[in-house]
VODREN-958902 format. One record per residue (C-alpha): residue in one letter; x, y, z. Coordinates in Angstrom, 2 decimals, decimal comma, m for minus. Layout:
N
[a; [X; Y; Z]] ...
END
This chain:
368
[x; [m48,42; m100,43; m166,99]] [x; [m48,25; m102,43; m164,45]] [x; [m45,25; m103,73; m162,76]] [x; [m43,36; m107,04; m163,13]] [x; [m43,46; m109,29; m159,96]] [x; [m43,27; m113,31; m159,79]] [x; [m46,58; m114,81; m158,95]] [x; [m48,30; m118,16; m158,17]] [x; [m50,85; m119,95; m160,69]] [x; [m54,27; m118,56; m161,20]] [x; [m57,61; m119,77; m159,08]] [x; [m60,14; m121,66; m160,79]] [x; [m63,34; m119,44; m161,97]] [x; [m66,32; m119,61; m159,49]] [x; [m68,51; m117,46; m158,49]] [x; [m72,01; m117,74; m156,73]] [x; [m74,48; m115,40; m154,75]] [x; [m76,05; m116,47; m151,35]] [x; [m79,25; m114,64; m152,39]] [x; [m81,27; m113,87; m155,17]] [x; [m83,39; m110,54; m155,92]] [x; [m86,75; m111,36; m156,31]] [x; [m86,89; m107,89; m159,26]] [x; [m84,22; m106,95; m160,93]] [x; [m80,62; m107,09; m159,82]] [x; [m80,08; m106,19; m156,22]] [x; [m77,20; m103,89; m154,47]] [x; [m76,48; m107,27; m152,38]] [x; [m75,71; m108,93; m155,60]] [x; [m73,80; m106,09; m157,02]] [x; [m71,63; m106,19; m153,83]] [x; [m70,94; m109,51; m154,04]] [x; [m70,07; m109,29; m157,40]] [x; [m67,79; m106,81; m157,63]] [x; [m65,81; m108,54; m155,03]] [x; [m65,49; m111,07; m156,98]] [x; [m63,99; m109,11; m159,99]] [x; [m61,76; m107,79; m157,89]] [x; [m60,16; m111,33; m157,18]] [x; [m60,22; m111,94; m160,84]] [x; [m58,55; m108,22; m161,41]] [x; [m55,91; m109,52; m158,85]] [x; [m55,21; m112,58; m160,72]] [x; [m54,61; m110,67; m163,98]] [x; [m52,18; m108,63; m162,71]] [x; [m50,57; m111,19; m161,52]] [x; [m50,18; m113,20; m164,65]] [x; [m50,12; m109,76; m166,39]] [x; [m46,51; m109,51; m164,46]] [x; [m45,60; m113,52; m165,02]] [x; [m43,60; m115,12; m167,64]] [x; [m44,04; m118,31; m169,01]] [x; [m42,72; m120,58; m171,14]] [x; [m45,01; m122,42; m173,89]] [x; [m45,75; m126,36; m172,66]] [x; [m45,78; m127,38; m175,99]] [x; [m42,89; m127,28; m179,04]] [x; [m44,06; m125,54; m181,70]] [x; [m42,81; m128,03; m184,27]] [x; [m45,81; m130,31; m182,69]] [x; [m48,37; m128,34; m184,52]] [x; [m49,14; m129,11; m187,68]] [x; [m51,12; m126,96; m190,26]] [x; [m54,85; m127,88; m190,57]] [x; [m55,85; m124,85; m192,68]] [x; [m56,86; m121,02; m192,68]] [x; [m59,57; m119,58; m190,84]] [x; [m59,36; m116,26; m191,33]] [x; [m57,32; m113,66; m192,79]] [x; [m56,45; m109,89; m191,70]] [x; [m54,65; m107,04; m191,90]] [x; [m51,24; m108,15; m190,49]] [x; [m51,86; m111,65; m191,15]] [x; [m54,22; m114,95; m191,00]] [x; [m55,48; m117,34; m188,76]] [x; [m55,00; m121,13; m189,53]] [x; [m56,34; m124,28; m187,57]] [x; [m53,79; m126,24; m185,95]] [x; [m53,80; m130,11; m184,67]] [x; [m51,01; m130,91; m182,00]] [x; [m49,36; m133,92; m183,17]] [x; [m48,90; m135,50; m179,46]] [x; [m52,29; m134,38; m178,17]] [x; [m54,75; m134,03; m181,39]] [x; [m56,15; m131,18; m179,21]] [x; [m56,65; m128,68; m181,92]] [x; [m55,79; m124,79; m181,68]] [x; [m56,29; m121,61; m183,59]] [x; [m53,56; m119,61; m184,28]] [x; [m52,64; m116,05; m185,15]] [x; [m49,88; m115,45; m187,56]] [x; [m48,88; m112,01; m187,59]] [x; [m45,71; m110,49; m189,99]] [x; [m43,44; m108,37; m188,30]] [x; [m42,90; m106,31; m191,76]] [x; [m46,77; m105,24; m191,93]] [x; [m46,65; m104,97; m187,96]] [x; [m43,71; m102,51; m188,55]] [x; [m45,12; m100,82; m191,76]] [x; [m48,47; m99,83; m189,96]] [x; [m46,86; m98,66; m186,81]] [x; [m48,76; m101,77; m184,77]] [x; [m45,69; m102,66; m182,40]] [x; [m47,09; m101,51; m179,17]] [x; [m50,58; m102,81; m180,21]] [x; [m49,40; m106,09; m180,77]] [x; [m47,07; m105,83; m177,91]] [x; [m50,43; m105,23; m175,73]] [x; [m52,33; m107,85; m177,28]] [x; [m49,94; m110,48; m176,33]] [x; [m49,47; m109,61; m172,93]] [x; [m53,20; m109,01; m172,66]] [x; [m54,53; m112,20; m173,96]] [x; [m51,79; m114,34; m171,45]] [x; [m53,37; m112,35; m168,61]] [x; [m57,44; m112,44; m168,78]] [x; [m59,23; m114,96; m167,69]] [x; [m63,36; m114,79; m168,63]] [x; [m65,89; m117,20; m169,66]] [x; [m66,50; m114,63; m172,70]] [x; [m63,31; m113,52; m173,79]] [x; [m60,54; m115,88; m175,55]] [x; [m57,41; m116,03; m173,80]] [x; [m53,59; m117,17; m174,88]] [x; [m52,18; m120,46; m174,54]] [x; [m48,88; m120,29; m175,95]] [x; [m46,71; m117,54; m178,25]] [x; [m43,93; m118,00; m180,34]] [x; [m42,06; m116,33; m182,49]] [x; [m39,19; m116,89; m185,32]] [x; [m37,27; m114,78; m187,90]] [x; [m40,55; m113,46; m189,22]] [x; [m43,67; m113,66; m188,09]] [x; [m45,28; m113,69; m184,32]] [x; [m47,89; m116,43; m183,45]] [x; [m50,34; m116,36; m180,81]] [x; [m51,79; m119,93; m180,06]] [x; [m55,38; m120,29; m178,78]] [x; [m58,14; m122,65; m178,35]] [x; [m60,25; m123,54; m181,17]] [x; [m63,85; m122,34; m181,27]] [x; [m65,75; m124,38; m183,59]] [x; [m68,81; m122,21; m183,58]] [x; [m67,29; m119,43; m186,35]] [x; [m67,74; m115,88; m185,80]] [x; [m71,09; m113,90; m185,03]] [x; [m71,14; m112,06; m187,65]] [x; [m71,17; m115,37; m189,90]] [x; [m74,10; m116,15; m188,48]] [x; [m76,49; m112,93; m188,09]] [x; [m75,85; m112,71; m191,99]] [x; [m77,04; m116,47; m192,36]] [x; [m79,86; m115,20; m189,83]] [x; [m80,80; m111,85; m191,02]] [x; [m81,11; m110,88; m188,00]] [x; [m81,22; m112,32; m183,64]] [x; [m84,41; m112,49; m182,45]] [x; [m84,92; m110,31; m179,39]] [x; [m84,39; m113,53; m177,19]] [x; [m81,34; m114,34; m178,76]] [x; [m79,69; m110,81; m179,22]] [x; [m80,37; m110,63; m175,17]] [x; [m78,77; m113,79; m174,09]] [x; [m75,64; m112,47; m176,71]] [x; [m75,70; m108,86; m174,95]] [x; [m76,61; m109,91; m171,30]] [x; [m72,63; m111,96; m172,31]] [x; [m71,17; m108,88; m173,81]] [x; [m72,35; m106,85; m170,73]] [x; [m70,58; m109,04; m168,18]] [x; [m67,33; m109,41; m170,29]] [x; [m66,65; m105,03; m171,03]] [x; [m67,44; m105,26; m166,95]] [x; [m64,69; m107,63; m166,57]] [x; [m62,35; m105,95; m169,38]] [x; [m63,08; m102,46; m167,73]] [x; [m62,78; m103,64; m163,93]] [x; [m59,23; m104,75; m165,08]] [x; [m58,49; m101,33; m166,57]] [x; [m58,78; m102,32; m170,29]] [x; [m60,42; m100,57; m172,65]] [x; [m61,46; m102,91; m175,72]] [x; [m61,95; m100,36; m178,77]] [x; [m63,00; m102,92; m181,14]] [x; [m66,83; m104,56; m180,65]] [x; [m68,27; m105,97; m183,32]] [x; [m69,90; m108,89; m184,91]] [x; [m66,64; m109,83; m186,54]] [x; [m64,73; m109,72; m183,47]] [x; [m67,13; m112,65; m181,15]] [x; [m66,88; m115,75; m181,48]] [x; [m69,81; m118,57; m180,47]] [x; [m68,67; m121,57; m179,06]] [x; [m69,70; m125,69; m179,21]] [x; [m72,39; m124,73; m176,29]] [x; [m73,66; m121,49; m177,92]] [x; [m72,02; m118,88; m175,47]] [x; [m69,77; m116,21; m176,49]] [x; [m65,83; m115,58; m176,91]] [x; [m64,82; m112,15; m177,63]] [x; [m61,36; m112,37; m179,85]] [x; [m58,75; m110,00; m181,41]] [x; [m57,18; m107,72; m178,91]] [x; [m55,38; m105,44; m181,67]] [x; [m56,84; m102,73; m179,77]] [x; [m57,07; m103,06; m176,46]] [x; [m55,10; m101,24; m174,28]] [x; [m54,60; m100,64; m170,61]] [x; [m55,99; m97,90; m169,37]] [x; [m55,25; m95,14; m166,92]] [x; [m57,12; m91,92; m167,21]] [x; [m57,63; m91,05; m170,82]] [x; [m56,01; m92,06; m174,73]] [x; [m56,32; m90,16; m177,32]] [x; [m55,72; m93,30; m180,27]] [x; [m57,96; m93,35; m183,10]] [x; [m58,56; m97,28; m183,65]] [x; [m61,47; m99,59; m184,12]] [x; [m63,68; m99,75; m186,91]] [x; [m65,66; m96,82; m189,00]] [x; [m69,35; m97,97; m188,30]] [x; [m68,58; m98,38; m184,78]] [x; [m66,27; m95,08; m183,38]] [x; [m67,86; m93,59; m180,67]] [x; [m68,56; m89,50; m181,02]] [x; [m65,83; m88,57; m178,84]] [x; [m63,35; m90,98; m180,44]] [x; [m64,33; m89,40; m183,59]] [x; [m63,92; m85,97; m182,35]] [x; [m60,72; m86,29; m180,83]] [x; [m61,69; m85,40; m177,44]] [x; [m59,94; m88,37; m175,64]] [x; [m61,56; m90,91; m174,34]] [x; [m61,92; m93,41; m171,46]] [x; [m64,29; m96,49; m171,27]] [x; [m67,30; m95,20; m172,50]] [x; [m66,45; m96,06; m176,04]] [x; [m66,77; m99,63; m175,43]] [x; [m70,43; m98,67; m173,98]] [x; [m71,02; m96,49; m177,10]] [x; [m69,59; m99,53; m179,61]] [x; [m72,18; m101,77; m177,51]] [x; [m74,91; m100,15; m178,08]] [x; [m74,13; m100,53; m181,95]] [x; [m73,62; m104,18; m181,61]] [x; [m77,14; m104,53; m179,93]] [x; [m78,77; m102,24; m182,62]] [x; [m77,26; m104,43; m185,45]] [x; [m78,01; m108,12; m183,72]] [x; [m81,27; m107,23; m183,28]] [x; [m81,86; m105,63; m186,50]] [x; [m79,41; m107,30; m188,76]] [x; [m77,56; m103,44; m189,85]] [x; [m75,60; m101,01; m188,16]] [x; [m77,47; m97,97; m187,21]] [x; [m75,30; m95,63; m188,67]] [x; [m73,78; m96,40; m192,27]] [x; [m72,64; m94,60; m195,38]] [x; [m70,27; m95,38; m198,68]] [x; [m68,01; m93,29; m196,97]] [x; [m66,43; m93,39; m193,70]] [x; [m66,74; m89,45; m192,75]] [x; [m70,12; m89,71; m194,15]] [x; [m70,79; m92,00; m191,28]] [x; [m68,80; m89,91; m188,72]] [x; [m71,53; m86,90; m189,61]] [x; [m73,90; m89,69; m188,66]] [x; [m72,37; m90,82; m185,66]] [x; [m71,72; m87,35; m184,27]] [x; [m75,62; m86,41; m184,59]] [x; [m76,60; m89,50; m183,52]] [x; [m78,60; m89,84; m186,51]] [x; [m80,87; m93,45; m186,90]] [x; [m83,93; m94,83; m186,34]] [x; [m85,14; m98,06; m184,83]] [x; [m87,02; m100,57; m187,09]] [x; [m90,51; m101,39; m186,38]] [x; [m89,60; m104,57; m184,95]] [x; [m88,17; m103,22; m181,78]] [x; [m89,84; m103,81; m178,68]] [x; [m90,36; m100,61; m176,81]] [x; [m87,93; m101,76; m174,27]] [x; [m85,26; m102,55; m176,95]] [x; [m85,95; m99,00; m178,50]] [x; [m85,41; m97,56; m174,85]] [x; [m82,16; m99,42; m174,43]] [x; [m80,67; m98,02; m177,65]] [x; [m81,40; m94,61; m177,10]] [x; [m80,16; m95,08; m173,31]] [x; [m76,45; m96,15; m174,84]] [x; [m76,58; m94,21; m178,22]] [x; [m76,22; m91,15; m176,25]] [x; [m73,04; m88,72; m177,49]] [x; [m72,92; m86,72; m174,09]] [x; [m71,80; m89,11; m172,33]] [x; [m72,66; m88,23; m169,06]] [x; [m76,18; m90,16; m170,36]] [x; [m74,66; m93,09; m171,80]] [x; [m75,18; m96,21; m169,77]] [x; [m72,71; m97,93; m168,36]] [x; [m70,91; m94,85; m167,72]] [x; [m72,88; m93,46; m165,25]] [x; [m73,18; m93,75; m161,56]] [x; [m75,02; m96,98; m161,54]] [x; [m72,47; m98,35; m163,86]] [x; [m73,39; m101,40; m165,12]] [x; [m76,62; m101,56; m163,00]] [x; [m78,44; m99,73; m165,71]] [x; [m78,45; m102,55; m168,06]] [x; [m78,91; m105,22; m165,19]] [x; [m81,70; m103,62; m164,15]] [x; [m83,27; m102,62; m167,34]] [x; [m86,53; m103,93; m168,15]] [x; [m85,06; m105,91; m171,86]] [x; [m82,99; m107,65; m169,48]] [x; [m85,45; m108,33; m167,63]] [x; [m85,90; m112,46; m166,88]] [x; [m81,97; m113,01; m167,68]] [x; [m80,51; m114,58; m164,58]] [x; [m76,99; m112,72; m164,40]] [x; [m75,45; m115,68; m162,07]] [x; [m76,78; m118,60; m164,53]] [x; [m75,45; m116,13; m167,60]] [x; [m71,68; m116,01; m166,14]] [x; [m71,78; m119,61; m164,77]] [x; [m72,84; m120,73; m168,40]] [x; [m76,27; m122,21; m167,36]] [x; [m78,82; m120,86; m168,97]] [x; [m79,85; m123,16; m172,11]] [x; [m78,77; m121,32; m175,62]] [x; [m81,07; m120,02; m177,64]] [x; [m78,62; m121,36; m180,62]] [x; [m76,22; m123,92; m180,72]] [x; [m73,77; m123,36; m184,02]] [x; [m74,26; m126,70; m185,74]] [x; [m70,91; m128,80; m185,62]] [x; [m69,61; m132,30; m186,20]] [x; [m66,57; m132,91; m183,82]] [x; [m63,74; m130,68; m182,58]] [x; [m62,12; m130,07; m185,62]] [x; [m65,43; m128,96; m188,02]] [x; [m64,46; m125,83; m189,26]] [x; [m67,66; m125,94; m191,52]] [x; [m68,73; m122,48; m189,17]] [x; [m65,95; m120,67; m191,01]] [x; [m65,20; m118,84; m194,54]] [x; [m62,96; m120,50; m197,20]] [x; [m59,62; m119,01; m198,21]] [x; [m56,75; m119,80; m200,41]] [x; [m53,86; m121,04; m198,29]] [x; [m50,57; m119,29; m198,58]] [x; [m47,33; m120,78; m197,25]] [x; [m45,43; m119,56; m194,30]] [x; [m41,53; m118,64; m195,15]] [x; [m39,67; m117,45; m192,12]] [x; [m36,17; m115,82; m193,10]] [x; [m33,34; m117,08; m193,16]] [x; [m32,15; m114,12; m190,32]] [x; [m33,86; m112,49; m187,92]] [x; [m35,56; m109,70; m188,57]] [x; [m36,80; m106,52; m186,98]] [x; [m35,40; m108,32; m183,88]] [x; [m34,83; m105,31; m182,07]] [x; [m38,24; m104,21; m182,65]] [x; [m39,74; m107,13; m181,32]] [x; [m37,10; m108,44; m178,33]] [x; [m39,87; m108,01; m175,57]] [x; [m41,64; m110,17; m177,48]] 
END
């Protein structure tokens, strides 16, 4: 973990190249690039090791309704009574936190989603917290969750599913380059925003990374064969968890699935599934490249790194600079009617929010 030092206010995202390969995505570029994330890595740490103090008073938000609902708690629309900007926020209960042994997770999620900065990954605006419950404050995306929408859909076409994965590509890069390891890709987990791009949300999971962890987290139809196995594991789960996501955009399924979860480990492990008829050859040669268990074969984890997908002939036509800069037209736009249409979400029952009368677990949670 990295340690705690004061630091100035974060750049402004920008990037360009001075040249363009005329095939495929050249070492120039790559250069340049990782340059680049290096100055973004640098600014991460260095709100990684800042505190701050919210702008806003958290009696200025008032309730909207749910958006979600989880494990440890719910998400619920917010409208800021001075600004009308409206937010999304994560409630999470310290009691469930505690009773499923999620302190350090959560801990990490907080601190994590304050620090990164991507055009495809949410990020923190404000936290609080009171006797009971935690709350993590970020912007509203009115576009609902991809997985909402590949059920509506059946399934991406392969244009689509390749602008969504060319996004997904560049934000692991980002997440990885920064020593985080996600653990939790899926369709559930990405968000698509007013303009159609992608924001990947809930950071339960992720983790910074040094060497290798050990953790079994994420979910069943997505576990990488080492994860499974318990061999510990580095980055190339994300890679492996990737390579799911792609298989199910494009075909509207995971490729490995069973009523039972060790059912689907056995899958998993032998790499058991086949590719739909609809696959383009180059799709079909993309799966197999990441759906590789020795991963000393998996893409992304190799010694071209991310260069294997860049240069990959799927990928081929997606302009990597116009991707990251948000450029390229959408294939799909989410339809929406103003900043507060929540119309891209689910429906639940609302539930009121008690906090205690005393504080509780405050130990627990005093770095909070």
């Amino acid at each position: 973990m990295y340690n705690r030092k004061s630091a100035g206010p974060s750049k402004e995202l920008a990037y360009k190249v001075t040249s363009l390969a005329s095939d495929g995505y050249s070492p120039h570029q790559h250069q340049q690039y990782t340059k680049y994330l290096q100055q973004l890595r640098n600014e991460f740490i260095e709100r990684w090791c800042k505190t701050t103090k919210p702008a806003i008073v958290f009696s200025e938000l008032d309730r909207v309704r749910t958006l979600g609902t989880g494990a440890f708690g719910r998400v619920l629309l917010l409208k800021h009574s001075r600004s009308s900007k409206f937010y999304a926020m994560k409630v999470l209960e310290k009691e469930k936190i505690i009773k499923l042994k999620q302190v350090e997770h959560t801990l990490y999620e907080k601190r994590i989603l304050e620090a990164i900065r991507f055009p495809f990954t949410v990020s923190m605006e404000f936290s609080f917290k009171d006797n009971s419950y935690i709350y993590f404050i970020m912007p509203f995306v009115t576009g609902g969750e991809m997985f909402t929408h590949l059920r509506r859909m059946g399934k991406f076409d392969e244009p689509l599913g390749k602008f969504y994965a060319s996004q997904v590509i560049l934000a692991l890069e980002y997440l990885h380059f920064c020593n985080l390891v996600y653990r939790d890709l899926k369709p559930e987990n990405i968000l698509i925003d007013k303009n159609g791009y992608l924001k990947i949300t809930d950071f339960g999971f992720c983790k910074v990374l040094q060497g290798r962890t050990w953790t079994l987290c994420g979910t069943p139809e997505y576990l990488a064969p080492e994860l499974i196995l318990s061999k510990g594991y580095g980055f190339s789960v994300d890679w492996w968890s990737f390579g799911v996501l792609l298989y199910e955009m494009n075909a509207g399924y995971p490729p490995f699935y069973a009523n039972e979860p060790m059912k689907t480990y056995e899958k998993i492990v032998a790499a058991k599934y086949r590719c739909p008829s609809s696959f383009s050859s180059d799709l079909r040669d993309l799966v197999r490249n990441v759906l590789q268990v020795d991963i000393t074969k998996r893409y992304g984890v190799m010694k071209n790194g991310v260069l294997d997908y860049k240069n990959h002939k799927w990928f081929k036509g997606i302009e990597w600079e116009s991707i990251l800069n948000c450029r390229s037209p959408p294939p799909f736009v989410p339809p929406y009617k103003n900043t507060s249409d929540t119309s891209n979400f689910e429906r639940y029952d609302e539930e009121p929010i008690n906090p205690a009368a005393y504080c509780r677990f405050s130990t627990e949670f005093e770095d909070f």
